[in-house]
N, C-alpha and C positions, 0 to 999 in steps of 0.2 A: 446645429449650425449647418444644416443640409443646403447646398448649392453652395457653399463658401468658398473660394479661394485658399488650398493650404500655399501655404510657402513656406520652404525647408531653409535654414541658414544654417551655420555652426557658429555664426558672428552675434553673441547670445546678447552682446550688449549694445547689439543693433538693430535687437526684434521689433524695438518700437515705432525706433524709425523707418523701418522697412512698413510695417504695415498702415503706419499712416501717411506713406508715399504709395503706397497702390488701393489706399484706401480712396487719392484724391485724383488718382487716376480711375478711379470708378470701378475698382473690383472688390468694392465692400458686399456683404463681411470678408473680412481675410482673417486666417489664422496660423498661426508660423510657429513651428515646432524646430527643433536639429536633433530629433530621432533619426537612429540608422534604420536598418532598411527591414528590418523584423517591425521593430515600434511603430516606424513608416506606414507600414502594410495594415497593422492595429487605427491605429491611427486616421487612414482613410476609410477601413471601413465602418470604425464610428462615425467620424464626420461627414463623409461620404459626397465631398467635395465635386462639384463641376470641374478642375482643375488642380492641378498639383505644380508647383512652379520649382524646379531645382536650379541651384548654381551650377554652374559649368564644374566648377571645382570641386563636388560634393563632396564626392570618394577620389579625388587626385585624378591619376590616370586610371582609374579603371570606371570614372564615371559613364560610358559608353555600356560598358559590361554588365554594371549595377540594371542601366535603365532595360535594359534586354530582361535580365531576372525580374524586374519589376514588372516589363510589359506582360510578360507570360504570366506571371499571378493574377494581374489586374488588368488583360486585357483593354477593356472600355473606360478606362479612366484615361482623359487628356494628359498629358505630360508635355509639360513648357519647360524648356532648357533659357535661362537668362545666364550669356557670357558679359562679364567686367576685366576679364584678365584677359593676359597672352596664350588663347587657347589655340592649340593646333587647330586647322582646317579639317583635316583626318580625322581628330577622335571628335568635332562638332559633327561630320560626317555620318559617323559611328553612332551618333545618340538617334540621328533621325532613323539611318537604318535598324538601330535595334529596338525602334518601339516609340521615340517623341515624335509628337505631332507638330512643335513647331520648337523653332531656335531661335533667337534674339541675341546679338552683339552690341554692346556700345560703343564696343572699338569701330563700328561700323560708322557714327557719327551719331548725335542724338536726333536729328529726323529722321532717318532708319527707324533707330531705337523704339522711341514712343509711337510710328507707326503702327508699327508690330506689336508692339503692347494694346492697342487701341482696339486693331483687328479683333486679335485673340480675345480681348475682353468681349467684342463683340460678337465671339463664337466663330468665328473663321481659323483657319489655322495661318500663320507666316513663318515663311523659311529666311532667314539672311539671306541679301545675294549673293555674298560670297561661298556660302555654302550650296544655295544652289546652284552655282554655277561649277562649284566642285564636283557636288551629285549629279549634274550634267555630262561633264567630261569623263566621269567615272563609270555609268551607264555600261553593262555589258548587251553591246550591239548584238552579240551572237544569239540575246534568248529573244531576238524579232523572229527569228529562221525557229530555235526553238519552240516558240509556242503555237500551239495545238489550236484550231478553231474556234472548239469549245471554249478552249481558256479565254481568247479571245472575248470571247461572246461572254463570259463569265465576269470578267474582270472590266468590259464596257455597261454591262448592265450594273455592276455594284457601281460604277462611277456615275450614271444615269439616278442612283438613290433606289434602289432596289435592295429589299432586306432579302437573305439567305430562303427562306419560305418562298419570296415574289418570282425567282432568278429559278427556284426549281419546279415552280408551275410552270415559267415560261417556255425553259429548255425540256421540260417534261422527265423530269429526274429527282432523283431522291436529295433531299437537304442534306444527309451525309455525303453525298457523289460533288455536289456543289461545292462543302468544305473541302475535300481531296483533292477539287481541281484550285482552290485560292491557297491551298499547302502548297501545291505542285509551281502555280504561278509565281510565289513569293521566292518557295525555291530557286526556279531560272532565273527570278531577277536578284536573288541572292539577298534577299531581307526577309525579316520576317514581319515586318511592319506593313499592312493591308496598301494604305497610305503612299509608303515610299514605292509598292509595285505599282500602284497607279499614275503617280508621278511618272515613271519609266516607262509605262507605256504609254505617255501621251508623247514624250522626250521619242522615243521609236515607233512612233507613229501607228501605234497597236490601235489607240483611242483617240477618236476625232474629237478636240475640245470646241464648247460650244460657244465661246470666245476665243476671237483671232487673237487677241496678246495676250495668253494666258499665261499666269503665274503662280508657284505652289498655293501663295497664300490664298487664290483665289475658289481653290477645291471644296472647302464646304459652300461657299457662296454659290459656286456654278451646282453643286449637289441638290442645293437647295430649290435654285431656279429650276433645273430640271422635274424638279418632283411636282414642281406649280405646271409647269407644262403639261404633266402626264396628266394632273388633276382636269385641265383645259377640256386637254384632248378626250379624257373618256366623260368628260360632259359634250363633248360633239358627239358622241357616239349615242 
């Protein structure tokens, strides 16, 4: 079932209904498991899903923690956070900084909601505004002054759609010296999530976005167009 939809519940007697609700929300096939986070890991890389959808609630409070240990095994796998409950702002926060690419709330209202669901289906990533507007205010201002040229130059070419390989022909440097400087990046902006240091530096004006109203959910979309640009341009050439 390669490119399917997982979704994780622990609500065993409401797997059916969940998957024939996101099934007609257009992210068929779907396949919904409540493995923890061993089985989990098993689990995707049999089916080896486009996406993985968790509840907020997964593992209680420590679902932020959880997705951190997950990002780090499974780096390149999407991670969708869908909230139904009363979750803090802070540890929804916490899931984007430790590794999910997007969050969804219903407490948000369901235009929100199915927005965001719609994006994502369509391969973009969305953040709730309430949450981005937390990761907004949360921003450490200081790592503008902190960060280094290169980083710079580092961290606006991966947002331009440039792979690890493109960024160190350009800069004229080794693929290893490239990963050191988006370690070092993530570090000052305190995430380890590629994603959420890009967001902060568009937020501290590190990265010129190439739409005036830009919004997280917008990041692969603008990535994308970007990369149709570059193809333009080196057909001018």
């Amino acid at each position: 079932m390669r490119g399917a939809a997982l979704v994780f519940s622990r609500k065993v007697n409401l797997h059916d209904h969940f998957k024939t609700r996101f099934e007609e929300l257009g992210y068929s096939p779907v396949s919904i498991s409540d493995a923890d986070k061993d089985g989990m890991i098993s689990l995707i890389n049999g089916i080896k899903p486009r996406m993985i959808i968790i509840p907020s609630d997964y593992w209680g409070s420590s679902t932020p923690y959880k997705i951190g240990e997950l990002h780090k095994r499974l780096p390149k796998i999407r991670i969708v956070i869908i909230n139904m409950v009363d979750y803090s702002t802070d540890k929804a926060c916490g899931c984007i900084i430790n590794g999910a690419t997007s969050y969804v709330d219903i407490l948000m209202g369901l235009k929100e909601f199915y927005y965001g669901l719609n994006e994502i289906n369509e391969g973009r990533d969305f953040i709730s505004s309430v949450v981005a507007v937390e990761l907004k205010n949360s921003v450490n201002e200081n790592a503008q002054n902190a960060m280094t040229p290169t980083e710079i130059e580092v961290i606006s070419l991966h947002y331009k759609g440039h792979e690890n390989s493109e960024i160190a022909e350009l800069l004229f440097m080794a693929v290893n010296t490239v990963l050191k400087h988006k370690r070092n990046i993530k570090n000052k902006m305190n995430t380890n999530n590629t994603q959420a240091a890009v967001y902060n530096s568009i937020l501290l004006g590190l990265i010129d976005p190439y739409e005036k109203n830009y919004f997280p959910n917008s990041i692969m979309a603008a990535k994308k167009e970007r990369r149709g640009r570059l193809r333009q341009e080196n057909k001018a050439w």
